[in-house]
C-alpha positions in Angstrom: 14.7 -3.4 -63.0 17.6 -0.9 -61.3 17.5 1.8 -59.3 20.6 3.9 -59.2 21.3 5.8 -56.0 23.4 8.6 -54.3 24.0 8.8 -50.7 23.8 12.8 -49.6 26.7 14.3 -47.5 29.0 11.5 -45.6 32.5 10.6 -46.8 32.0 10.4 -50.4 32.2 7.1 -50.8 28.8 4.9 -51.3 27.4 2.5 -48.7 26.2 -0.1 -50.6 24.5 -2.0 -47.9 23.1 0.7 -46.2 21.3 2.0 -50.0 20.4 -1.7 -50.7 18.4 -1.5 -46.9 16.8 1.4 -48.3 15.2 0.1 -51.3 14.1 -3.2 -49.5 12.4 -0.5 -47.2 10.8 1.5 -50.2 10.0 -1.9 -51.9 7.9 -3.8 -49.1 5.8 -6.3 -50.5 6.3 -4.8 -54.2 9.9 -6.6 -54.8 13.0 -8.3 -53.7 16.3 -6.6 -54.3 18.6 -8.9 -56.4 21.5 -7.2 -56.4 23.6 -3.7 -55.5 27.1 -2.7 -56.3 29.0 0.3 -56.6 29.4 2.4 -59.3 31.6 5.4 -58.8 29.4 7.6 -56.6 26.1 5.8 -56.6 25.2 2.7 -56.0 23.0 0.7 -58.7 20.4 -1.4 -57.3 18.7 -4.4 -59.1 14.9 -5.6 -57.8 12.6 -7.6 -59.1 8.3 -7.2 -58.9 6.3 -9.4 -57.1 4.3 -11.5 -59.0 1.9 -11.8 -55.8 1.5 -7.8 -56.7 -2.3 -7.6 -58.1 -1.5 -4.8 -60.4 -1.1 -5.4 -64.4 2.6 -4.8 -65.2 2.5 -1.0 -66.6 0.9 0.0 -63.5 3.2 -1.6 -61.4 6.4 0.8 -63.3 4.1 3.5 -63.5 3.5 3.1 -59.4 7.1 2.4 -58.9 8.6 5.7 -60.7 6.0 7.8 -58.9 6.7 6.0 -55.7 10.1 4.9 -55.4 11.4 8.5 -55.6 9.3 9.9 -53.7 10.2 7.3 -50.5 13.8 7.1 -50.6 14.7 8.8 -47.6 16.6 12.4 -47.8 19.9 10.5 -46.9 19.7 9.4 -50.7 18.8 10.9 -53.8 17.3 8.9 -56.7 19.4 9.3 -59.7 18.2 7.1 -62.2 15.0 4.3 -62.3 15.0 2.0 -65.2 13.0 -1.1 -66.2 
């Protein structure tokens, strides 16, 4: 599953660790990050679910795109959330 990420105002230029400390904060107990890397101006971020999450799989994406955009903090906007 990715995320893909833009950082609001600074130099331009994404932060990939600082995004990637972001979605482990949105994420909690619901994932791991995998992965994140830059791609031009955002930064795409790869998670996985927790399996130890008691929800049935189509309620854990349809949590996750309510969710996850909601939470990012206003230093990043959500651009794009696919599974």
């Amino acid at each position: 599953m990715k995320i893909a990420i833009e950082q609001i105002g600074g130099n331009g230029r994404p932060n990939v660790d600082r995004a990637r400390e972001e979605i482990i904060r949105v994420l909690g107990f619901r994932g791991t990050v995998s992965s994140a890397k830059a791609e031009k101006s955002k930064v795409v971020v790869e998670f996985d679910v927790s399996p130890q999450w008691d929800l049935p799989l189509e309620e854990k994406i349809d949590y996750l795109k309510m969710w996850m955009p909601a939470k990012v903090k206003s230093v990043f906007r959500v651009v794009d959330l696919s599974f």
